[in-house]
N, C-alpha and C positions, 0 to 999 in steps of 0.2 A: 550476407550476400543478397537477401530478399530487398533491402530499402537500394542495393546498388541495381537489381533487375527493375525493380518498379523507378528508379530516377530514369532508368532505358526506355523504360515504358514510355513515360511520361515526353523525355525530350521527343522519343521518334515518332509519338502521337501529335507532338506541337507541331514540329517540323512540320509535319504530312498536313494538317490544317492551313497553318500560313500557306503551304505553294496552294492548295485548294483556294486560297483567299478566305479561307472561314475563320471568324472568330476563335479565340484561345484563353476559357476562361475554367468554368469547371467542367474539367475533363473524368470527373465521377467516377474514378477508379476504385474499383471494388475490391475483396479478393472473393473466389465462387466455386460454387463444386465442379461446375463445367470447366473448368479450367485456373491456372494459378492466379492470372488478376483477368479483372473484365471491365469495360469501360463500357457506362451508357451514355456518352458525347452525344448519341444518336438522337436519344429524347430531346436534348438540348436545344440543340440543332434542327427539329425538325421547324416550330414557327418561324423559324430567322429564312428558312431556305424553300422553307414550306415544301416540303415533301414529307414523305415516310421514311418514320426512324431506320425502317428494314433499307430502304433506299439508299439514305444515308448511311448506315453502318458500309452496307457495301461499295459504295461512290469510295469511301475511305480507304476499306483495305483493298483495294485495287490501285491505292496509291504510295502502299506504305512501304519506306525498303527499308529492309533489316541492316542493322553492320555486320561486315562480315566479323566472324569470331566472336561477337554478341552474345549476351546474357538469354537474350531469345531466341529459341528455335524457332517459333511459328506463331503466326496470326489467322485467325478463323472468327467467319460469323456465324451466329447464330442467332436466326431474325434479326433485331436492333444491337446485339450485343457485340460487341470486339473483343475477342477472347484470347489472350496470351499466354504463352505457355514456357517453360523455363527451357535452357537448351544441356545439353549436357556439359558444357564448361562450369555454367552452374556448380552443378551438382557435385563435380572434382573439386574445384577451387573451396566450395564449403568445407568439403574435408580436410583438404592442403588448410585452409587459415585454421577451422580449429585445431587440427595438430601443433602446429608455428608457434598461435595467439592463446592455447588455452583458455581460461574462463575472460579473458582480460579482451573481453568486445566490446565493446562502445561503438554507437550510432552516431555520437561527436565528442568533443576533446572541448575541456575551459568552457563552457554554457554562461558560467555566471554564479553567484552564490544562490542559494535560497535558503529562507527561515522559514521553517514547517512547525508549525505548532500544534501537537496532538495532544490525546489524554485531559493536561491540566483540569482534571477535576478538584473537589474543593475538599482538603485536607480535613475533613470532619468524619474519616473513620475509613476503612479499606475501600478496592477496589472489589464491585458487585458487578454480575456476568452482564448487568444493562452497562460497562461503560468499557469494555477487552475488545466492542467492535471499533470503537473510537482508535485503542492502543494500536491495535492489529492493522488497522487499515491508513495508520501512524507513520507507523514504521516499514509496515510493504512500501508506502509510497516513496520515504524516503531511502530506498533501497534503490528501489526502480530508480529512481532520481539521481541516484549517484553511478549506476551502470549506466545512465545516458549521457554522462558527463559535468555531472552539476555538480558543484562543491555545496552540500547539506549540514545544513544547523540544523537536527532536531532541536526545538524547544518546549519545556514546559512549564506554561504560563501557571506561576503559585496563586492561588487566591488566600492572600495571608491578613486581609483586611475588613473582611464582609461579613453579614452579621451570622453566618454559621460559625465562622471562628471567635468571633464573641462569645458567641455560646457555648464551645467548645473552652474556653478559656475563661470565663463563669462554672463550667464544670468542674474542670478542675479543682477549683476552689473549695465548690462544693459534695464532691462525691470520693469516694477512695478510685486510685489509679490500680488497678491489679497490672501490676510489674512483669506477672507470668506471664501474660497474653504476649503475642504479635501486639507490637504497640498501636498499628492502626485498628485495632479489633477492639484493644481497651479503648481508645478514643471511642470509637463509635458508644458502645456499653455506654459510658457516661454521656453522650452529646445526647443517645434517647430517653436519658434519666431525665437530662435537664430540657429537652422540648416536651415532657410530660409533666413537668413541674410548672412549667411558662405557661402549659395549658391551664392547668387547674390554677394556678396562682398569677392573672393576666399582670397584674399590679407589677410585676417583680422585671417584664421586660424594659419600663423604664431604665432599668440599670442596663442591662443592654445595651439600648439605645446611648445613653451616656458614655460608655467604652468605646462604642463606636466613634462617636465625637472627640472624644477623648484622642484615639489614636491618629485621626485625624490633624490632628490639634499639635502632633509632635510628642507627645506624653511617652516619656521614656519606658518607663515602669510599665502603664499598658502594652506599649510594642515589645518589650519583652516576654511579658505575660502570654502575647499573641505568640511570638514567634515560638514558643515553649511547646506550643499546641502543636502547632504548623509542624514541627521539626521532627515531635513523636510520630503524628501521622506518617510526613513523608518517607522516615525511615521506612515503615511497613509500606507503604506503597513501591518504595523503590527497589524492593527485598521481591513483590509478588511482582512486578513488571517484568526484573530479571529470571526471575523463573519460567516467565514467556521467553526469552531472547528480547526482549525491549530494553534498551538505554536511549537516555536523552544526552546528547551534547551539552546541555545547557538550562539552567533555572533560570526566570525571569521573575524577580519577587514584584508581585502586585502594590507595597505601601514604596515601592525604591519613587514611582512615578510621583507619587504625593509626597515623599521626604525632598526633592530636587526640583519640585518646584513644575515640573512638567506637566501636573494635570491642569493647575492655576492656568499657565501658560494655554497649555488647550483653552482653556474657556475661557480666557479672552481672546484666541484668535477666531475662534467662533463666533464672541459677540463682536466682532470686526464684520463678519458677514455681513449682516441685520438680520439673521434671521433666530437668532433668540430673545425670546421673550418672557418678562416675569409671570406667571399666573397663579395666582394662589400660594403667592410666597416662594413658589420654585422656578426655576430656572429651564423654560424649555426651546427646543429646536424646532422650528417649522420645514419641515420635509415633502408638504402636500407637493409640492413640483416635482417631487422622484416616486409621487403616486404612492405617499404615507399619509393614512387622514391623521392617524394617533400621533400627533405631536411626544419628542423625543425626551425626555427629562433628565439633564445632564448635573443639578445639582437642588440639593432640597433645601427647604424652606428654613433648615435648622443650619445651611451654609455647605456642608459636609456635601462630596462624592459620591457617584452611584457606579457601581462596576462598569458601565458601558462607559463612564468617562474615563476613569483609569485605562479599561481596555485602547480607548482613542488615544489616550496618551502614549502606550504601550506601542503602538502599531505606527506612531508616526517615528516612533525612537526606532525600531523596526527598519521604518520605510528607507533611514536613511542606513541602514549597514546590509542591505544586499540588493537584487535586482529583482527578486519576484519571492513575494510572502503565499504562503499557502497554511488555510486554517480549516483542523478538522472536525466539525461541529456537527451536534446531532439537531434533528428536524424540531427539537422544540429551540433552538436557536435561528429558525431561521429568520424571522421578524427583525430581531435586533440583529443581527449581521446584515441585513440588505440594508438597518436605516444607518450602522456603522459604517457600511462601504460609503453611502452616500453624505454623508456630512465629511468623509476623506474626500469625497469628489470633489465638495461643495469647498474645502479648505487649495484644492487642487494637488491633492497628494494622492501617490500611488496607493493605490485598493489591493487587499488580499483575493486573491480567488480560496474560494468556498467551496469544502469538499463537503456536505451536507449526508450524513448519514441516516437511517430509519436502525431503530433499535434493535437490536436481539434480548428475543429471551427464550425464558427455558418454557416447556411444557407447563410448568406449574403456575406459569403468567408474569405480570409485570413486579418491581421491586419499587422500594423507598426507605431512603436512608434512616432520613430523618424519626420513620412510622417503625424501624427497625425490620422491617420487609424487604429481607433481600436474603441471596445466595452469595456471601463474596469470592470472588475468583480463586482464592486460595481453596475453598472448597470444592469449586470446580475441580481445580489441578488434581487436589489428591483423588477425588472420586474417577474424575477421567483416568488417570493413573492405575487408580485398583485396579480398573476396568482392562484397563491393556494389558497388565500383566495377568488376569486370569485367562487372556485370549493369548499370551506370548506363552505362561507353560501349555495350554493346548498344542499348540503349535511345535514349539520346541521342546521338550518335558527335560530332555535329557543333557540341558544345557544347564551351566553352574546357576546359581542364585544371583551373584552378581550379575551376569550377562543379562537375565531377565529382569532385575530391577533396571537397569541401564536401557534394556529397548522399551521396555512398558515407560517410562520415563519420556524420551523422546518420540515414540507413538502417542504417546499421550498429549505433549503439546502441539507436533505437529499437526495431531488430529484435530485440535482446536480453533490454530489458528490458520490452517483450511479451510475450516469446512466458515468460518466469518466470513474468509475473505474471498471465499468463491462466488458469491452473492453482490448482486451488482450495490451499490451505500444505497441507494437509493430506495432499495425493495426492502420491504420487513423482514427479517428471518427468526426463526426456532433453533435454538442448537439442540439439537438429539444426538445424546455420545453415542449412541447404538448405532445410526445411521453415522455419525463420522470414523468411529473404529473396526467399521466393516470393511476386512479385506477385501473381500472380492466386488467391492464398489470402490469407482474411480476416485479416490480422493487422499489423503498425504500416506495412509499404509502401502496405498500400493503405489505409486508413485517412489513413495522408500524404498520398495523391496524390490522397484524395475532398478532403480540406483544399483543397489544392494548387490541384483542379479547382473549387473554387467560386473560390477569389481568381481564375482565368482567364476565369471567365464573367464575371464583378464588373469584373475592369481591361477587357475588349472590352466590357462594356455601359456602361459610363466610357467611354470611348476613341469610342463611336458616338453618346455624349451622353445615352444611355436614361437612365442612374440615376448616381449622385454619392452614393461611399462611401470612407470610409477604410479601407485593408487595409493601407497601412503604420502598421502599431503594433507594438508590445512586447508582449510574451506577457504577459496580466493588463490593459492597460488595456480602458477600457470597450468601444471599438469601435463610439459612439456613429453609425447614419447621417447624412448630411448632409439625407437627402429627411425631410421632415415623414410621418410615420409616421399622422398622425392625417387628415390627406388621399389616402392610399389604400386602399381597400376590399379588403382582402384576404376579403370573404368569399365571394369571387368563387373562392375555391381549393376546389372542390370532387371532385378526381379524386380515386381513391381511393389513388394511393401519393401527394398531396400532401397529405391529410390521414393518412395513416401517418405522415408525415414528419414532419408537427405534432406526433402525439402521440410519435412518439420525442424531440420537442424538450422537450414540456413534462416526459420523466423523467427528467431531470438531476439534482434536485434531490429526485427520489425515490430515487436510484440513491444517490445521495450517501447520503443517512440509515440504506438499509440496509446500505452498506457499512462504516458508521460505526459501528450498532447492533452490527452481527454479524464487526467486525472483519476483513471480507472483501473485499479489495482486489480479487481479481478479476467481482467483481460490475461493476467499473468497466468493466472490460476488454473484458466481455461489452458490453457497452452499447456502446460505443465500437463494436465491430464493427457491432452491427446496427444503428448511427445512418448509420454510412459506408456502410453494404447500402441502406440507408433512401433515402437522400440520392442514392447512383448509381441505386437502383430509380428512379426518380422524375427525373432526369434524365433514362432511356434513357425514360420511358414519354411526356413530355411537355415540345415544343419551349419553347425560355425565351426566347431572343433573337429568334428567327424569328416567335412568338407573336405576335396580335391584339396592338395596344396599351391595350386592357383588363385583358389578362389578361399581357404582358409583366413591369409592373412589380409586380402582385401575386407574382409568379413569382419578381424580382428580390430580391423582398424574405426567401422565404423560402431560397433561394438565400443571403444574406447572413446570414438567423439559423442556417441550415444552418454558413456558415462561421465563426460567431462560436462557438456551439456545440463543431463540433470543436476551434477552438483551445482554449476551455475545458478539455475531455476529452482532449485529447492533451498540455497544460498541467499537467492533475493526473497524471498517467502519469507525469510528465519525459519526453516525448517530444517533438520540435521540431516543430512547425505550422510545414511548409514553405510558401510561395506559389507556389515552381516547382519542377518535380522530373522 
């Protein structure tokens, strides 16, 4: 209901400028603590009309008429500011659709396809805690993205042809496989055997080098040899992905672009441009007009591929099977993605937008694969795990064994893939389990356990005979109630954290859009916290089950869109909406 009150906003602020004869351009609608949105028009507006913003603010609302039965109750200034505020049709109607619409809201219908490609790290050994911000903020997006109406291809681009898989496929050869391990763990073991071999024995990367060529080249035998590697890996990576809640729609193998002839094809559409040039035997792009002095190197002197050209080839195969590509790269990618976009520009093909991320790490500092310096995420999982479960039997003591493996489990990842993705990509962060499995800090336990405490209230006012709802469902369906929604008077909720609680419900769907517009996944995250703030404020402020039976089952009701809500919000997360915890 929030993006329908601000489309009100917007038209009745347009309106009221035209009859004024003023310009209608950005009307700077905010949203603000003074009030639900605020427009500073006023600033805008002041050199064009030369007055004061205060002036102007108020010339405005002295012009503005409301619809009757509108989304808005009122307009107020404050100095420069035009301050809107929701009306109470609002606040019903939010509760009436989520009753009706359960979790099934969208802000639009058919958008368009997109290809999101996250993770695709380079199959030479597991996933370490530097590469779960990449997954996490992967797969929120394409969540977010398909509650806006987009039909999503996650993908994950395989690097099954560059010279860590060489090496990893030289290992092989040379080292024993231990069979027991997680097979991306045994990968890794021998890829650090064999990059401390190559050190001490420089002579011996020639062969390398040759494989490379080789695979290149069509050589049967090596691209099996490679993909033999590739395959071990991926298994384990796609085993620790799942145990976050991440799947990909779809593999993109890195040598398919070089067997069909499609990277060839790039680099001569390129040198169509004129703007590649031989140097020193290799083949590069001149980009200084997109403000790149480093000239681009699309192929080497020995003939053979460089990933950024596969990638180009990759992304024009891409460009033609959807309407908007979205790639999730960490900040040491950012160079080669800005000169990637622009040689798509420079060919006149559609560019990916770039979700650039800053790393996470732990406490203990940064990792590398290759140096065998890392913490891989599977060790994460189980140590976050120990960890929740020695804080679920505090908690609960007297609960079976299973039940606490079962919550310490999904405490455990939810706590994980919170505490990534509440952090704008852009900012560095530290993951400390201590600070993300802390109850009584705002972050996925208590957020679970605001879920948790509506299904409690919901099954005892069931269980007393008050109210008849379903809370056994599956994460996504509707969550339809049982009670006739159009026979109780909810407009009876007039306390002031049970109308907070409204209007955090009705911005689901605002929250969606901005995080979609601005590719900001933890816009969600934010929400989520202060919907669960929202919902327990408003629990401690006012009895539900104890309540008048006038005011019990209006109480009931927002108690259940409360809980239909978070599952929603903890649904697009990938985080599990527990009912007991």
């Amino acid at each position: 209901m929030f993006l329908q009150f601000r489309s009100e906003v917007i038209e009745v602020l347009s309106t009221t400028l035209k009859e004024l004869d003023l310009p209608v351009n950005d009307l700077d609608i905010e949203e603000s603590i003074h009030a639900d949105l605020a427009s500073l028009v006023a600033f805008k507006l002041a050199p064009i009309c030369k007055k004061s913003p205060v002036d102007i603010a108020l010339m405005i609302h002295s012009s503005i008429k409301l619809h009757d039965d509108g989304l808005i109750e009122k307009v107020e200034t404050t100095g420069p500011y035009l301050n809107f505020f929701v009306s109470r049709k609002l606040l019903d109607k939010t509760l009436y659709n989520i009753q009706e619409r359960g979790v099934n809201i969208k802000s639009h219908e058919d958008r368009g396809k997109v290809i999101l490609e996250h993770t695709s790290v380079n199959p030479n050994g597991p996933l370490h805690v530097g590469h779960i911000r990449n997954s996490i903020i992967g797969d929120t997006l394409t969540r977010i993205l398909k509650r806006a109406g987009y039909e999503v291809e996650s993908q994950y681009y395989i690097n099954d042809m560059g010279r860590q898989i060489a090496i990893v496929s030289w290992a092989l050869e040379q080292f024993d496989f231990d069979q027991k391990k997680k097979p991306d763990h045994a990968i890794a073991d021998i890829y650090i055997k064999a990059n401390q071999v190559l050190e001490q024995e420089p002579g011996k990367v020639a062969y390398i080098d040759e494989l490379m060529q080789r695979i290149e080249k069509g050589d049967t035998e090596v691209a099996q040899q490679f993909k033999h590697g590739v395959d071990l890996a991926m298994d384990g990576i796609k085993h620790t992905l799942d145990r976050m809640n991440i799947k990909h729609d779809s593999f993109a193998w890195e040598s398919t672009f070089v067997r069909n002839q499609d990277v060839d094809n790039t680099i001569e559409r390129i040198k169509k441009t004129g703007r590649a040039k031989i140097h020193d035997g290799a083949l590069m792009v001149d980009l200084s007009d997109y403000g790149y002095k480093k000239k681009l190197v699309i192929q080497r002197s020995d003939g053979t591929s460089l990933y950024t050209t596969r990638d180009l080839a990759y992304h024009l195969w891409k460009a033609g099977r959807c309407t908007w590509m979205i790639d999730v790269l960490g900040a040491d990618h950012k160079l080669i993605s800005g000169q990637l976009k622009a040689v798509l520009n420079a060919l006149g093909e559609k560019e990916p937008d770039i979700v650039i991320f800053e790393f996470v790490s732990l406490p203990e500092g940064s990792m590398s694969t290759r140096r065998g310096k890392f913490i891989t995420t599977d060790e994460l999982l189980d140590q976050v795990e120990a960890q929740a479960l020695l804080e679920v039997e505090k908690r609960r003591p007297d609960t079976t064994s299973q039940f606490k493996h079962q919550v310490a489990k999904f405490v455990g990842i939810g706590a994980i893939r919170y505490d990534v993705i509440k952090v704008s990509p852009e900012k560095s962060t530290v993951f400390d389990w201590r600070e993300a499995l802390d109850f009584e800090k705002q972050g996925a336990p208590f957020i679970q356990y605001s879920h948790a405490r509506a299904c409690s209230i919901l099954a005892n006012a069931q269980d007393s005979g008050f109210y008849q709802t379903n809370t056994d469902h599956d994460i996504g369906d509707d969550n339809i109630i049982h009670n006739n929604i159009n026979n109780i008077d909810v407009s009876v909720l007039v306390e002031d954290t049970e109308m907070e609680l409204i209007k955090q419900l009705s911005r689901f769907s605002w929250v969606i859009e901005a995080a979609t517009r601005d590719l900001k996944p933890h816009y969600l995250a934010a929400y989520a916290r202060e919907l669960a703030d929202s919902f327990n404020q408003f629990y401690r402020d006012v009895p539900v089950l104890s309540a008048d039976e006038h005011l019990r089952t209006p109480r009931l009701v927002l108690v259940d869109c409360a809980r239909i809500m978070l599952d929603a919000v903890l649904d697009t997360l990938g985080i599990y909406p527990p009912q007991n915890m």
